[in-house]
C-alpha positions as a Markdown table, in Angstrom:
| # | Residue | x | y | z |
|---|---|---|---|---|
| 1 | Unk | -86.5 | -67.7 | -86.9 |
| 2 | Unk | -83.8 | -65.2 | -88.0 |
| 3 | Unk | -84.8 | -65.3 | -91.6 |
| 4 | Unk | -87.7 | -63.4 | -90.9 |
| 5 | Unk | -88.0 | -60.6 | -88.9 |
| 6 | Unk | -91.1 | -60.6 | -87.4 |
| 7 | Unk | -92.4 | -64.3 | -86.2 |
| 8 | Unk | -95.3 | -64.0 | -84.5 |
| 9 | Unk | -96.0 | -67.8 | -83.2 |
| 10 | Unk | -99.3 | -69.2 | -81.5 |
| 11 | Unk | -100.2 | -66.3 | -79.3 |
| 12 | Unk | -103.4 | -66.8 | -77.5 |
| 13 | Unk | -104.8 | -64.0 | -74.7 |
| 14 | Unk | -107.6 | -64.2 | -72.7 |
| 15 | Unk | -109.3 | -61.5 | -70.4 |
| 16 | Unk | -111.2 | -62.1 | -67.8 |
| 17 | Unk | -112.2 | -65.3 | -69.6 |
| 18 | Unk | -112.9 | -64.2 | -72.8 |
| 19 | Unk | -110.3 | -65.0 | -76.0 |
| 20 | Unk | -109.6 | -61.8 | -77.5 |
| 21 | Unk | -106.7 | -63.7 | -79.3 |
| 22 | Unk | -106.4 | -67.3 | -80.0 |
| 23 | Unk | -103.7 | -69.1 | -82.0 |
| 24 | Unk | -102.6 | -66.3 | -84.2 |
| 25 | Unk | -99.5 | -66.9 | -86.5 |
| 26 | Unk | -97.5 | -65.3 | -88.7 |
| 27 | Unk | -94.1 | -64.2 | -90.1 |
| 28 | Unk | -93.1 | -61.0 | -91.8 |
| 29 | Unk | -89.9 | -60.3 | -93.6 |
| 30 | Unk | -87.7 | -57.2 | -93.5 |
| 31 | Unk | -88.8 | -54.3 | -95.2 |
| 32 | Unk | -92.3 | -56.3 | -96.1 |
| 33 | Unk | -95.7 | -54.2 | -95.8 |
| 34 | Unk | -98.2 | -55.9 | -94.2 |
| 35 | Unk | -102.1 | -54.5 | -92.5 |
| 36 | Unk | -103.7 | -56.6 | -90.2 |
| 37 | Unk | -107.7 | -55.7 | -91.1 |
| 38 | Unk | -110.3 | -55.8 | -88.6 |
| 39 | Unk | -113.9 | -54.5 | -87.3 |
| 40 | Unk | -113.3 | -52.6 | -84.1 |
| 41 | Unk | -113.0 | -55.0 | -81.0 |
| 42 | Unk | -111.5 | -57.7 | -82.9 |
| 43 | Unk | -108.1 | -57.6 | -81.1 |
| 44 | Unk | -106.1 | -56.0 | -83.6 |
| 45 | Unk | -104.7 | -53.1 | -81.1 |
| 46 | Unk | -104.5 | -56.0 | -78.6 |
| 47 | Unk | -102.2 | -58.4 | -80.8 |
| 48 | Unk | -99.9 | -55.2 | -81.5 |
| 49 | Unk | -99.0 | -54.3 | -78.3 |
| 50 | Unk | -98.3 | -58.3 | -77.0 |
| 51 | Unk | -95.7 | -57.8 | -80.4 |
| 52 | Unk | -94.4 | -54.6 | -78.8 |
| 53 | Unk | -93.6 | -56.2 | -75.7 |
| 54 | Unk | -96.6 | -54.2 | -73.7 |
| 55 | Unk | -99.0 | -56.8 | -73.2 |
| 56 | Unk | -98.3 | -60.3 | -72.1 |
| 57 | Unk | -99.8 | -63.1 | -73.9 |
| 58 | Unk | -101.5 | -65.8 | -72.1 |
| 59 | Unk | -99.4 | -68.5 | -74.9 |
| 60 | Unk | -97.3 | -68.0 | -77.3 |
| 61 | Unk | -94.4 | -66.3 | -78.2 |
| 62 | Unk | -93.2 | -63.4 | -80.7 |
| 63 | Unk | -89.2 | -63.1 | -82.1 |
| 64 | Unk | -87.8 | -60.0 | -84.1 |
| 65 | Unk | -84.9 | -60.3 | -85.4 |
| 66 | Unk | -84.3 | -63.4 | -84.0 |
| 67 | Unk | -84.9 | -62.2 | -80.2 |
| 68 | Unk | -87.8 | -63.4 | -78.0 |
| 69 | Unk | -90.1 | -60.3 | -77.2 |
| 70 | Unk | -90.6 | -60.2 | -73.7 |
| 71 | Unk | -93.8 | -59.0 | -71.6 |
| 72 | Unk | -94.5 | -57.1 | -69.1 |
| 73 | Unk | -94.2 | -59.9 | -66.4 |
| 74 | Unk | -90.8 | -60.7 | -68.0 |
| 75 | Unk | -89.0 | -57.9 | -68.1 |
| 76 | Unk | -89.2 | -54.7 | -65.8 |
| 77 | Unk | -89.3 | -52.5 | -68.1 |
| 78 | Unk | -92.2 | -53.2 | -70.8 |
| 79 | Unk | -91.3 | -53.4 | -74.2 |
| 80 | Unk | -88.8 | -54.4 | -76.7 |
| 81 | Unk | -85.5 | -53.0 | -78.2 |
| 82 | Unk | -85.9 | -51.9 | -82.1 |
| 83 | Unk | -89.8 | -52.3 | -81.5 |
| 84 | Unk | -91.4 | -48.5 | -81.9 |
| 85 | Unk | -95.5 | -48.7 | -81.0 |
| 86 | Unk | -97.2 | -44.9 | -82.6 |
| 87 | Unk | -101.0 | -45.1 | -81.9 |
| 88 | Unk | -103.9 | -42.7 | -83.2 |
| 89 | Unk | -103.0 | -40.6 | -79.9 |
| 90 | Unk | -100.1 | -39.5 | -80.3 |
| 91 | Unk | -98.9 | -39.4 | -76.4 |
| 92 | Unk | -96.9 | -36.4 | -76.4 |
| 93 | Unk | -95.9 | -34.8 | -73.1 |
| 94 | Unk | -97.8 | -32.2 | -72.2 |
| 95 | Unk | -97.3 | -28.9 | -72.9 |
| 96 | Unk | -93.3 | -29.1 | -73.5 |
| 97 | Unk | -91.9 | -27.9 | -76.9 |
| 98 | Unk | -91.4 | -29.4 | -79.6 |
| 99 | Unk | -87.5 | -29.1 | -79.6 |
| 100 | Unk | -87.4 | -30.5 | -75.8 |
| 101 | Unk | -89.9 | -33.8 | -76.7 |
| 102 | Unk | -87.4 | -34.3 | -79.4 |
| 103 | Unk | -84.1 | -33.6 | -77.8 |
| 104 | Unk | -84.5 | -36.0 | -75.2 |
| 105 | Unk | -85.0 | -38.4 | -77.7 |
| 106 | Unk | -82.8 | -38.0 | -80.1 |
| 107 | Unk | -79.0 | -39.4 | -80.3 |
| 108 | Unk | -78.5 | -38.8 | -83.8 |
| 109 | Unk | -76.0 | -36.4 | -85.4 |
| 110 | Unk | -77.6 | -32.9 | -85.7 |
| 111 | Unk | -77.4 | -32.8 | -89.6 |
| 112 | Unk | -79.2 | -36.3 | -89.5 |
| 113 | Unk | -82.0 | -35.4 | -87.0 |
| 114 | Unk | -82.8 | -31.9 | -88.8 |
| 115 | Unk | -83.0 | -33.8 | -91.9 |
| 116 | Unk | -85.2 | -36.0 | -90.2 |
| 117 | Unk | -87.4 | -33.2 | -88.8 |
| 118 | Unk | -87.7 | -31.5 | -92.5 |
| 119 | Unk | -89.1 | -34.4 | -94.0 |
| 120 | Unk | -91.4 | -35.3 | -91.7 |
| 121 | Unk | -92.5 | -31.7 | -92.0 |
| 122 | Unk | -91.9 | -30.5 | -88.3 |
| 123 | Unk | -89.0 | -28.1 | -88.5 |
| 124 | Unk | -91.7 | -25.0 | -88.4 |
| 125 | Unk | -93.1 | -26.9 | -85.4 |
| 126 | Unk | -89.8 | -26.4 | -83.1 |
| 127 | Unk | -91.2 | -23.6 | -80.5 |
| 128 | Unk | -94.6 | -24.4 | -80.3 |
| 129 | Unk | -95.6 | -26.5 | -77.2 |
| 130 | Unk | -97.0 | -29.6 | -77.9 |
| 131 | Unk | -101.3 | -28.6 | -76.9 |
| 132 | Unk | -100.8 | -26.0 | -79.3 |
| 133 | Unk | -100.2 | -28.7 | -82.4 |
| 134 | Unk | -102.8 | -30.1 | -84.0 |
| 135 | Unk | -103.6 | -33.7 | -84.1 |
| 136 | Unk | -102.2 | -34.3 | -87.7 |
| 137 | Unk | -99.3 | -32.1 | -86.2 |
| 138 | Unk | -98.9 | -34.0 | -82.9 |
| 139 | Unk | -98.7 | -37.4 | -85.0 |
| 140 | Unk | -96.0 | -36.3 | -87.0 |
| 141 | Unk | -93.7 | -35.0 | -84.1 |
| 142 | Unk | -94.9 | -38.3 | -82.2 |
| 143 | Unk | -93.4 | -40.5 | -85.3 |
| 144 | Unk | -90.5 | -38.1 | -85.4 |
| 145 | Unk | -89.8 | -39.1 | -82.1 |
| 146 | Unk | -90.2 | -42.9 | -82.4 |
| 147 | Unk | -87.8 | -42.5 | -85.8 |
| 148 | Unk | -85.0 | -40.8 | -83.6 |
| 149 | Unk | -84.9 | -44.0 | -82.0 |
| 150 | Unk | -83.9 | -45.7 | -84.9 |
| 151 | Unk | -86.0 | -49.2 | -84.8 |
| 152 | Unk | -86.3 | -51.8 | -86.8 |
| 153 | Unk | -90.1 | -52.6 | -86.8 |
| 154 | Unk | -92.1 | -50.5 | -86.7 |
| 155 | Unk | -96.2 | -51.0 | -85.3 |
| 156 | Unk | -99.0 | -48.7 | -86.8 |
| 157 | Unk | -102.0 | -49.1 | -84.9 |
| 158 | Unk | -104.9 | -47.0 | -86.6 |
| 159 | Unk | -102.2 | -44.2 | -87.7 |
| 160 | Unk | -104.3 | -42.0 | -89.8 |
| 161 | Unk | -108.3 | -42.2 | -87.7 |
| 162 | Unk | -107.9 | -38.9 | -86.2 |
| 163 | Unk | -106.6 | -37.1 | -88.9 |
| 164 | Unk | -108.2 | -35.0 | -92.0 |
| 165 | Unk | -107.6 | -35.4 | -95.4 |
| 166 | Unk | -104.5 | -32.8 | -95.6 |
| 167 | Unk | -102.7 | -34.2 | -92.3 |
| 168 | Unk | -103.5 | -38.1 | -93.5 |
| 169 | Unk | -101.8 | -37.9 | -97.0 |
| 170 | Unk | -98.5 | -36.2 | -95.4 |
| 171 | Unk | -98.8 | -39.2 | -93.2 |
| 172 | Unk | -99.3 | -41.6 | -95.5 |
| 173 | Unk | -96.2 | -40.0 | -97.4 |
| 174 | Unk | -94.1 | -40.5 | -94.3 |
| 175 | Unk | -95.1 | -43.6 | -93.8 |
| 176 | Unk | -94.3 | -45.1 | -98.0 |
| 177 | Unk | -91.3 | -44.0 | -97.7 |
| 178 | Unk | -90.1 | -45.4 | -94.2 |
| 179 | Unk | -89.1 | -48.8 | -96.0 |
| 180 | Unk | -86.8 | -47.5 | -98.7 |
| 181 | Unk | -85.5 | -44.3 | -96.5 |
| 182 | Unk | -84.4 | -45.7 | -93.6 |
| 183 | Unk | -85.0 | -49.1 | -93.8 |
| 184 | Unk | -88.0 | -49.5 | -91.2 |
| 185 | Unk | -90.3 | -52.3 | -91.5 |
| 186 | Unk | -94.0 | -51.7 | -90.8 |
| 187 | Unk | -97.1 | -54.0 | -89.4 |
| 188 | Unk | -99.9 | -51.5 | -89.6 |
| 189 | Unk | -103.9 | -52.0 | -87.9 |
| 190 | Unk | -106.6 | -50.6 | -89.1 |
| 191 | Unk | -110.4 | -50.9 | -90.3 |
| 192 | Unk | -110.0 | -48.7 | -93.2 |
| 193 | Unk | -109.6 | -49.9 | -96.7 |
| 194 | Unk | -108.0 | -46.6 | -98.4 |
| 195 | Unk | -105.2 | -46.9 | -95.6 |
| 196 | Unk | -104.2 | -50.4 | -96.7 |
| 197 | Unk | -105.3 | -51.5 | -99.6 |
| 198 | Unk | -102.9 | -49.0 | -101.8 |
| 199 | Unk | -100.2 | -49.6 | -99.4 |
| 200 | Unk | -99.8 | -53.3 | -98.0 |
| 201 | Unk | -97.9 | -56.5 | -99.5 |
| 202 | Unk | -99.8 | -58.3 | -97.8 |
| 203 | Unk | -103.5 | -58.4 | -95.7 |
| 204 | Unk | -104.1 | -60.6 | -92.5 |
| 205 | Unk | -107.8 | -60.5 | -91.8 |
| 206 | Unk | -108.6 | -60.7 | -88.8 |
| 207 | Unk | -112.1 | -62.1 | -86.9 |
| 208 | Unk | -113.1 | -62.9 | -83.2 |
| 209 | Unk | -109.4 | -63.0 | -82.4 |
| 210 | Unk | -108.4 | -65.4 | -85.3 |
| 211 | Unk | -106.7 | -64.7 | -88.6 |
| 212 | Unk | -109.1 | -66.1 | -91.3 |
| 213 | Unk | -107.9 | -65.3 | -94.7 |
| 214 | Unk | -104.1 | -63.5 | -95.8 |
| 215 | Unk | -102.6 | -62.8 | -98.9 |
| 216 | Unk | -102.3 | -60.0 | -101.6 |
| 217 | Unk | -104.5 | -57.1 | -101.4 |
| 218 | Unk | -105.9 | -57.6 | -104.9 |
| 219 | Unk | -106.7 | -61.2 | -104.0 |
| 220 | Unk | -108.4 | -60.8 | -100.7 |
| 221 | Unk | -110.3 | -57.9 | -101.9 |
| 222 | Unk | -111.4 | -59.9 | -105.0 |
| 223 | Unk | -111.9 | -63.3 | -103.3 |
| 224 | Unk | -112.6 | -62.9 | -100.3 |
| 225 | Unk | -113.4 | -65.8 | -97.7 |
| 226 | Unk | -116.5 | -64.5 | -96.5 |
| 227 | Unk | -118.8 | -61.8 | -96.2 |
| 228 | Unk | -117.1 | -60.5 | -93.0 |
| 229 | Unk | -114.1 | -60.2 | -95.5 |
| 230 | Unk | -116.1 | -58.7 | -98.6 |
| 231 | Unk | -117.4 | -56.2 | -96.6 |
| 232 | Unk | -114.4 | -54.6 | -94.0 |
| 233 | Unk | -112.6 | -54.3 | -98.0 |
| 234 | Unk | -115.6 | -52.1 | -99.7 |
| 235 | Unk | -119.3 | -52.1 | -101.1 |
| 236 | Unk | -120.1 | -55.5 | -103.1 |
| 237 | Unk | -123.1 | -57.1 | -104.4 |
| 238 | Unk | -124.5 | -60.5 | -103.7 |
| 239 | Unk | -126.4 | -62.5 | -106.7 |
| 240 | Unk | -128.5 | -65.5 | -106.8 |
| 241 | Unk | -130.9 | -67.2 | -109.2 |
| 242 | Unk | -131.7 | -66.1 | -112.5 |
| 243 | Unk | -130.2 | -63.0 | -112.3 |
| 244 | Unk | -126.4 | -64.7 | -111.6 |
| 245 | Unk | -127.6 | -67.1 | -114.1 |
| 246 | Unk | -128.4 | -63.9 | -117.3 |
| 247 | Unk | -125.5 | -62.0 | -116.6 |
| 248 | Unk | -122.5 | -64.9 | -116.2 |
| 249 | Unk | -121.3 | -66.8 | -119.5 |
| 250 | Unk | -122.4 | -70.2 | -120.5 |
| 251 | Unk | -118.9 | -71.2 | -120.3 |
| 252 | Unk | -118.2 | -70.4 | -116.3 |
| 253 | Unk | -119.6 | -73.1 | -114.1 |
| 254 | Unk | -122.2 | -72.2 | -111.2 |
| 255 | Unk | -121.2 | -74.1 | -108.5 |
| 256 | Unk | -124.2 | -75.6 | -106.0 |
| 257 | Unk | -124.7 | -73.5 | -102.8 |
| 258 | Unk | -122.6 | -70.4 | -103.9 |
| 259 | Unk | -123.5 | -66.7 | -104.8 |
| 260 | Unk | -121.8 | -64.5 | -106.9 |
| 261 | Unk | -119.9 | -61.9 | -104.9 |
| 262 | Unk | -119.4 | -58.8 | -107.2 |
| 263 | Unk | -117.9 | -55.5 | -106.6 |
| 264 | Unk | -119.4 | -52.0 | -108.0 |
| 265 | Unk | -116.4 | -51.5 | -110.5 |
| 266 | Unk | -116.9 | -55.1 | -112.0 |
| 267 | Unk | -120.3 | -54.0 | -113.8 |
| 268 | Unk | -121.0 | -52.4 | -117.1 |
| 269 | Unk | -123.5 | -50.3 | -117.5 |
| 270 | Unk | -124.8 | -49.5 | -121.5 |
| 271 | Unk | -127.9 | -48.9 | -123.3 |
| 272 | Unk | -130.9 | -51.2 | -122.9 |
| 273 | Unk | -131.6 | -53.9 | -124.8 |
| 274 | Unk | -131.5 | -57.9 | -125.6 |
| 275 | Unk | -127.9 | -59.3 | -125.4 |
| 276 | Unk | -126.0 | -62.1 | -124.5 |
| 277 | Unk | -124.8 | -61.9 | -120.7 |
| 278 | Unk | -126.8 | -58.6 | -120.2 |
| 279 | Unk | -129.9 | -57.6 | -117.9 |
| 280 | Unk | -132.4 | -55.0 | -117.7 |
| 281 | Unk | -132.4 | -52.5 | -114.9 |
| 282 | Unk | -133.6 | -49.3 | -113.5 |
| 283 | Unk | -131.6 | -46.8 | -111.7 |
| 284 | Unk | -133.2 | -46.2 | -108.2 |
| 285 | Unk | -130.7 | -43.5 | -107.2 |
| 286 | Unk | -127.6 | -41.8 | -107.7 |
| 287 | Unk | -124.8 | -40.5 | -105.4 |
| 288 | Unk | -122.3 | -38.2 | -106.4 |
| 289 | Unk | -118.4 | -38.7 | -104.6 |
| 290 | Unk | -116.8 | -36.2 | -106.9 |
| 291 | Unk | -114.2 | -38.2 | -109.8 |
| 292 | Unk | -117.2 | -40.8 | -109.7 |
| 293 | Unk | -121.3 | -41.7 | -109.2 |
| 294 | Unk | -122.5 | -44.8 | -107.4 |
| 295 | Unk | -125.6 | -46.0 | -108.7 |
| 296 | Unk | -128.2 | -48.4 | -107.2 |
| 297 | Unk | -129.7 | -50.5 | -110.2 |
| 298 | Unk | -132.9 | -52.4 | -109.8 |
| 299 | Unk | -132.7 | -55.6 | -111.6 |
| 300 | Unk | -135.7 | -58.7 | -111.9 |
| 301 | Unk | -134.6 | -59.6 | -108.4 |
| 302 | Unk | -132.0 | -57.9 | -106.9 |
| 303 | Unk | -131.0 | -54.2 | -106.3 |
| 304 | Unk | -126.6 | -54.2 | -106.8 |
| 305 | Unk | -124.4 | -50.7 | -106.5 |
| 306 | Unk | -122.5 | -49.6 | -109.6 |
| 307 | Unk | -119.7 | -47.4 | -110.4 |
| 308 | Unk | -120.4 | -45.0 | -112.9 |
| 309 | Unk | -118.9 | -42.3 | -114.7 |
| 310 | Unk | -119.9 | -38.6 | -113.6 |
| 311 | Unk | -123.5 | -37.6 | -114.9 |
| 312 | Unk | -123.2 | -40.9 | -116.9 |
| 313 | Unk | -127.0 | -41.4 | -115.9 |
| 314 | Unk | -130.2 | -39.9 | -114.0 |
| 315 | Unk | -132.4 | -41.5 | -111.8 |
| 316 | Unk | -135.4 | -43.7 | -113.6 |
| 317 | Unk | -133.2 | -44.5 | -116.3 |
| 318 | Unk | -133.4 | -47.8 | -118.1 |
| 319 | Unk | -129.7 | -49.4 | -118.4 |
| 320 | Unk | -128.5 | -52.5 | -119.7 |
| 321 | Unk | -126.0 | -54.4 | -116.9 |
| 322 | Unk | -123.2 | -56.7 | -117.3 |
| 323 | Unk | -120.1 | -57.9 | -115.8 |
| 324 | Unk | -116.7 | -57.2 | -116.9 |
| 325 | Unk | -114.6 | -60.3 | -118.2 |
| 326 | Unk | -113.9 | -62.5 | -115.7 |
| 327 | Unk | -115.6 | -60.3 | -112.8 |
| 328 | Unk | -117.7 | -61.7 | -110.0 |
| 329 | Unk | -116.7 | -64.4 | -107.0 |
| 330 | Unk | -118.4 | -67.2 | -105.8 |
| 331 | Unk | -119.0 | -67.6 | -102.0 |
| 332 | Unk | -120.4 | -70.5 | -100.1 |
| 333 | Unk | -123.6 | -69.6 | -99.2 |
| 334 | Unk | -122.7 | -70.9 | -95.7 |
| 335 | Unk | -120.5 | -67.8 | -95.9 |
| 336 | Unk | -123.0 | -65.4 | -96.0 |
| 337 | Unk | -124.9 | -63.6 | -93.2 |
| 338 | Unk | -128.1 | -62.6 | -95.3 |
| 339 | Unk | -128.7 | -63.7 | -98.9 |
């Protein structure tokens, strides 16, 4: 188990009855970047803090670095050496300054720790008591804190939820560079595609308590298992009939019972018109999101949602629409809630 240095094997939880987890395994190697993806309630949080040693699993057990973690009813005091946990709430003491919360938890070298506290942007932060930071603030002194202890794993759960856009991307910087800097490994949770798409190795979905699909970011996002899967990644469209029939080539097979699963970026908009592989639509409506416009496109028999360039096209306009080369997925219709 030593050649990884997360195994995760067979845990299983119930509560009062109910699985929240149930078989889940998995390994994860030093230094490796991997997001456990889930709709709320799924046990993600749950499964993170039976790794940190907080929560004792009903089965199963979980190693780092080659030692068994221990729960709660194994160990007095819960959790597990070189296993940091930093959730959305960042837990502080109250009230305390900053310097104290970190004092008492630092046994670094003074040089070392400062450094530390510069580039996680907290120096400034030093007087001020910790209900007088804000939350973005409060998560960065809470990591500090965690860091001073020097682990090895580190476990993200839902790091960036509270945060705005200013606070998250000095986050997100924090957390790139943990691997390469100080050689931290991190498992991070959350429902959010922009947190770990960009940033993961690797995705373990994660349904009703049971990992269902892993693997590269580009793969699950572009084939993914289900609709469950499709949808927790980003917006997609689902085509049947003639429509999937005009706009794929002659020369890509349509399986029986399967839709095509297609993503807003994977269509071409042009001008109107008879062509091989191209179908007539309408655009319904058009939303602006700054560097781009979503479209909704009305086609013979389905409505799909585009990507489209700013002020590329108004609403009522007549568009031609096709699929990029290669583009487009197809899912067992037993895979699909609502065709």
């Amino acid at each position: 188990m030593a050649e990884y240095l997360l195994n995760v094997h067979e845990i299983s939880l119930k509560e009062r009855g109910v699985p929240v987890l149930q078989g889940i395994s998995f390994t994860q190697a030093a230094q490796q970047k991997v997001a456990i993806i889930g709709e709320s309630g799924t046990g993600k949080s749950t499964l993170l803090q039976v790794i940190a040693g907080l929560i004792q699993p009903g089965a199963g057990e979980v190693h780092v670095a080659g030692s068994r973690v221990r729960g709660p009813a194994q160990t007095l005091v819960p959790g597990h050496p070189g296993v940091a946990y930093l959730t959305q709430h960042s837990e502080l003491p109250h009230a305390l300054r900053v310097e104290q919360v970190l004092r008492y938890a630092n046994h670094w070298p003074e040089p070392e720790a400062q450094a530390l506290y510069d580039w996680c942007r907290i120096s400034h932060l030093a007087q001020r008591r910790t209900n007088q930071l804000s939350g973005g603030e409060q998560q960065r002194v809470a990591l500090a804190r965690l860091l001073l202890g020097s682990p090895r794993l580190l476990l993200l759960d839902e790091p960036f939820s509270n945060l705005d856009r200013g606070h998250k991307r000095d986050m997100q910087r924090i957390i790139e560079e943990l691997g390469p800097r100080l050689g931290i490994t991190c498992l991070l949770v959350s429902h959010d595609p922009t947190d770990t798409l960009p940033w993961a190795d690797e995705l373990l979905v994660l349904h009703q308590g049971r990992i269902i699909q892993r693997g590269a970011p580009v793969k699950v996002y572009q084939q993914p298992l289900n609709e469950y899967t499709a949808g927790l990644l980003g917006d997609y469209s689902l085509l049947t009939g003639p429509d999937r029939q005009a706009l794929l080539p002659v020369s890509r097979r349509v399986a029986a019972g399967t839709v095509l699963l297609v993503r807003p970026e994977e269509f071409r908009l042009g001008p109107p018109g008879p062509s091989p592989g191209q179908l007539a639509g309408t655009v319904r409506n058009v939303r602006f999101f700054g560097s781009r416009h979503e479209l909704e496109v009305a086609l013979p028999h389905h409505t799909i949602r585009v990507v489209g360039p700013p002020a590329a096209y108004e609403r009522g306009a007549a568009v031609g629409v096709s699929l990029a080369s290669g583009a487009g997925w197809n899912m067992r219709v037993s895979e699909v809630v609502a065709v």
